[in-house]
C-alpha positions as CSV (number, residue, x, y, z in Angstrom):
1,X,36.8,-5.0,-30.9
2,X,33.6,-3.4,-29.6
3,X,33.8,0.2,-29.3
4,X,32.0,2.0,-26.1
5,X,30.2,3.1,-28.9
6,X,29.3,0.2,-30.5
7,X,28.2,-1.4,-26.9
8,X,26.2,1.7,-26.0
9,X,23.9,1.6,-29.1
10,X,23.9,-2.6,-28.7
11,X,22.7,-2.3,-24.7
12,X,19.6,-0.7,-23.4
13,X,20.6,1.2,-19.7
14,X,18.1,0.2,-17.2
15,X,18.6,2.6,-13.9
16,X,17.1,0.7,-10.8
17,X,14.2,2.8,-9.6
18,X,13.9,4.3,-13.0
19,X,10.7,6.7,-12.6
20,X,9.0,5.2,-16.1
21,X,6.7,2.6,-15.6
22,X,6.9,-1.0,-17.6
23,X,4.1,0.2,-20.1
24,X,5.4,3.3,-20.9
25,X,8.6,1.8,-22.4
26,X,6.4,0.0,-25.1
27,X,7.1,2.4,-27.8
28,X,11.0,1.5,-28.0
29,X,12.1,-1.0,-30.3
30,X,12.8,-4.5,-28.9
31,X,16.2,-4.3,-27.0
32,X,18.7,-6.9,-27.8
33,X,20.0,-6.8,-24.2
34,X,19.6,-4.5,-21.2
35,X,22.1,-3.2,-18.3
36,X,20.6,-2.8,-14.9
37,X,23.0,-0.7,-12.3
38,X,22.6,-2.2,-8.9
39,X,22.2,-5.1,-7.5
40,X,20.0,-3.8,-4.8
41,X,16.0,-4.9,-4.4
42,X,15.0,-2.8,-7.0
43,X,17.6,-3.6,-9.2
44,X,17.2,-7.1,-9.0
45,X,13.6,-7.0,-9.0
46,X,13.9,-5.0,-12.3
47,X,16.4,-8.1,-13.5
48,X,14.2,-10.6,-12.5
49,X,11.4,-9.1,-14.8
50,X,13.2,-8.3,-17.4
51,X,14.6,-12.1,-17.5
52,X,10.8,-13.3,-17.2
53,X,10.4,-11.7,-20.7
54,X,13.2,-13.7,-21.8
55,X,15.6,-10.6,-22.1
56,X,19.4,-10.7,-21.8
57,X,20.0,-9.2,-18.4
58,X,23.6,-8.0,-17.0
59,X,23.3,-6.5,-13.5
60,X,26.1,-3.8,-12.6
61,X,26.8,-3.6,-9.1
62,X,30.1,-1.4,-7.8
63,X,30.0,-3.5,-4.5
64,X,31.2,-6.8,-3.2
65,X,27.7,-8.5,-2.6
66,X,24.5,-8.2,-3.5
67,X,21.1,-6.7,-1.7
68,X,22.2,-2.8,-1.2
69,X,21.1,-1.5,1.7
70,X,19.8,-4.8,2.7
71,X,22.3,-6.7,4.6
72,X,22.2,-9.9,6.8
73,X,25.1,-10.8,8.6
74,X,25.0,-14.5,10.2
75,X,26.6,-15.5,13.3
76,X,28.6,-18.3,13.4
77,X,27.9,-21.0,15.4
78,X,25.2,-19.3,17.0
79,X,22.1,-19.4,14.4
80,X,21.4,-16.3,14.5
81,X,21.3,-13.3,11.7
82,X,21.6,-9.3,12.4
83,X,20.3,-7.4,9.9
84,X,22.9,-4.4,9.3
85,X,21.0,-2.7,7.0
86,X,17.4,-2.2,6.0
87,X,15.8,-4.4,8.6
88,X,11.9,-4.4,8.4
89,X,9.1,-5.5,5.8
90,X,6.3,-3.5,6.4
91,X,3.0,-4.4,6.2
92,X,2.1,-1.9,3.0
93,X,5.1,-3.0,1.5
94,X,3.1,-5.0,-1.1
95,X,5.9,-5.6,-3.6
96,X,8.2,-6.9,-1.0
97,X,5.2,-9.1,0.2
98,X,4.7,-10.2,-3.7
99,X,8.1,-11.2,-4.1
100,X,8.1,-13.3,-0.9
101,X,5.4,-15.2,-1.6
102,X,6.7,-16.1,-5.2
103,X,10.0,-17.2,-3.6
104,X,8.0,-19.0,-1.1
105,X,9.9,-16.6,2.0
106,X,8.5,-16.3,5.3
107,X,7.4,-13.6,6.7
108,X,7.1,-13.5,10.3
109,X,6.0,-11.2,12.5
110,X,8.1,-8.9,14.9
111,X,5.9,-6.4,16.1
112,X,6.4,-5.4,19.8
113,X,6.1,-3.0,22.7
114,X,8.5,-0.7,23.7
115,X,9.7,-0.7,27.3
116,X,11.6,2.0,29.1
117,X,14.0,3.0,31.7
118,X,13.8,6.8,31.9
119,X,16.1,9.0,34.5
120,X,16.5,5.9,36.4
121,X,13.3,4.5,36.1
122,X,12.1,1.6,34.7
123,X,8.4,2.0,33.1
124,X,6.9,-1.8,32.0
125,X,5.2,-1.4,27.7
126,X,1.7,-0.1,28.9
127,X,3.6,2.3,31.8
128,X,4.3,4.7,30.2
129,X,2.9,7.5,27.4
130,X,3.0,10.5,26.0
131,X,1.2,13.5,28.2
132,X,-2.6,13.9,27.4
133,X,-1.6,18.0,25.7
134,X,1.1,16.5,23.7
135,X,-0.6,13.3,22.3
136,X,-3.6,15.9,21.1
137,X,-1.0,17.8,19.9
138,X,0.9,15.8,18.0
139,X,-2.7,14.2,16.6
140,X,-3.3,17.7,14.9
141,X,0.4,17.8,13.6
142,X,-0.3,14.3,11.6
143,X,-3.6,15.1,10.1
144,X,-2.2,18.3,8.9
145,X,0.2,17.1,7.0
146,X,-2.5,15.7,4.3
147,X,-3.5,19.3,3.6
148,X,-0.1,20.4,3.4
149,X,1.0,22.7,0.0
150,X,4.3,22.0,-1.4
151,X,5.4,25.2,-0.5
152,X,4.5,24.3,2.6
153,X,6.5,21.3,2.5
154,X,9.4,22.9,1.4
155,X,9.4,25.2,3.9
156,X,9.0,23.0,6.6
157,X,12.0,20.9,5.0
158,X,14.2,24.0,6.3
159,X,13.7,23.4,9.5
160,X,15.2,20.3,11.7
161,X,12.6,17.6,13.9
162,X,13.9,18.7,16.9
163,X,13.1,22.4,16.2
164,X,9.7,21.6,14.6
165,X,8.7,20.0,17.8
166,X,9.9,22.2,20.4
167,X,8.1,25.1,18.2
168,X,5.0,22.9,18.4
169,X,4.7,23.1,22.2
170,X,6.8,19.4,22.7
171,X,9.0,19.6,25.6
172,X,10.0,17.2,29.0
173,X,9.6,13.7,28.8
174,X,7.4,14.2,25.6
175,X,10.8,15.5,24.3
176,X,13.3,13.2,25.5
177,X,11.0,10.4,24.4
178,X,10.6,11.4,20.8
179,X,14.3,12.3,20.3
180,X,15.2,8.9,21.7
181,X,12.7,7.2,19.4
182,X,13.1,8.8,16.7
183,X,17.1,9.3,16.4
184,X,16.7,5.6,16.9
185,X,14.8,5.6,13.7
186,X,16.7,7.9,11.7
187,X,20.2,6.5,13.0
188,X,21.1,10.0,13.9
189,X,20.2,13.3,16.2
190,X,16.4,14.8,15.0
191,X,18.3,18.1,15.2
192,X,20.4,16.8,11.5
193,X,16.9,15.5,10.8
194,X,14.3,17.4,8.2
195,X,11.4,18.0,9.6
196,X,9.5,17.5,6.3
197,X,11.0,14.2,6.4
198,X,10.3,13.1,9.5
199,X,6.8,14.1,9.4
200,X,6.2,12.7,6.4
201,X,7.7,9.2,7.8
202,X,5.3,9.5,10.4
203,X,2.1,10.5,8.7
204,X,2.1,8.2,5.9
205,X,3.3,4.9,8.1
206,X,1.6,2.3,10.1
207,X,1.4,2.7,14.1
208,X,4.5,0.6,13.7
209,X,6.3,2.6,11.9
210,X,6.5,-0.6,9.3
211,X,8.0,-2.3,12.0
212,X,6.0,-5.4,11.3
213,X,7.6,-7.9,9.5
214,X,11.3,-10.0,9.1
215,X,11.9,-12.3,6.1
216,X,13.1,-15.6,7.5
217,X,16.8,-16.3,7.8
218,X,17.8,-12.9,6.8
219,X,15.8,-10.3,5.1
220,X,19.1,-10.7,2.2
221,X,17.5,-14.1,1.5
222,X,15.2,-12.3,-1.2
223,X,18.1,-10.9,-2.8
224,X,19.7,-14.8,-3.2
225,X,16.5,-15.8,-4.5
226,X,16.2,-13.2,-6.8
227,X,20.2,-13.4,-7.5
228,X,19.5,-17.1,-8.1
229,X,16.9,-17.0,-10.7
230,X,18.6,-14.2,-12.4
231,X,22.3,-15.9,-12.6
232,X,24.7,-15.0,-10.7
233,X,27.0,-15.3,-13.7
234,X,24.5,-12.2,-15.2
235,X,25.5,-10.2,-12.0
236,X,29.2,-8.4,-12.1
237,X,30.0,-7.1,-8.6
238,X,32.6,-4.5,-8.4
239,X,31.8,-2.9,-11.3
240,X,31.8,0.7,-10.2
């Protein structure tokens, strides 16, 4: 019988995400197998690798299904797929992009224009804007963020969005528009919403907001592919 002991020293633990890089692993013997917890992206990503260099991989994942935070649910009889969870490909994503063009995905594009209906009023995508003080405002607010400390960042990671931006001169329309847009982002009120987190979403993202790109068919059609070259029988959902 194998001891947790015994299984422990006979298995290499591979966290998804893991902050070491491939090369800096090279030191360590040879492992006979490896564990990888989660059957997200990275997880399986990390599999897939692993099983490229002709390693024993067993994935670990405490849910039902595969993909993490990724999640496409398909309609029935109606062709169509909502994406629950994680729902764009950006266009800086480069791994993503790598990994759909190996499993021959497409990528197509969904970028659009936002239209409005504000206090009863419907504005058409080029009818409405940002005021002229604001949109110089929040200009200055982005390219400071590049020259920002991390004290600084910590400090400003004590404060909600909504505070931040109504200490920054934002209010009216400006107001109502960002906290529209952006709880629509974050999938809750800016006032539960860091303010170092949010401006860091916004400063280092496209004018999209990586809004630009859908895998065909589901964005959890990488995770089959990548489930599929790994094995599913080498994936053991449920295993929390």
């Amino acid at each position: 019988m194998t001891t947790r002991r015994d299984f422990i020293k006979g298995s290499s633990l591979v966290l998804a995400g893991s902050f070491f890089k491939a090369d800096q692993f090279q030191f360590l013997a040879r492992p006979s197998s490896v564990i990888v917890i989660g059957a997200g992206f990275s997880g399986l990503a990390a599999a897939n690798y692993l099983k490229k260099k002709r390693l024993k991989v067993t994935v670990l994942e405490a849910r039902n299904r595969i993909g993490g935070r990724v999640y496409s649910f398909p309609i029935e009889g109606e062709n169509l797929v909502v994406e629950l969870g994680a729902e764009w490909v950006g266009d800086s994503h480069e791994r993503i992009k790598q990994l759909c063009d190996e499993f021959k995905l497409e990528l197509f594009d969904n970028r659009f224009d936002t239209h409005l209906v504000y206090k009863g009023k419907y504005y058409g995508k080029d009818q409405w804007r940002y005021s002229e003080n604001w949109k110089g405002k929040w200009d200055s607010l982005i390219k400071s963020y590049g020259k920002m400390t991390d004290v600084q960042k910590r400090e400003l990671d004590k404060y909600d969005w909504w505070r931040y931006l109504v200490n920054n001169g934002c209010d009216g329309m400006d107001l109502d528009l960002r906290e529209l847009l952006d709880s629509t982002d974050f999938g809750e009120s800016i006032r539960h919403v860091s303010a170092f987190a949010a401006l860091a979403e916004y400063a280092e993202s496209s004018e999209k907001n990586e809004m630009d790109y859908k895998i065909r068919g589901g964005n959890g059609q990488l995770a089959v592919k990548l489930a599929e070259r790994i094995g599913m029988e080498n994936i053991l959902l449920e295993h929390g």
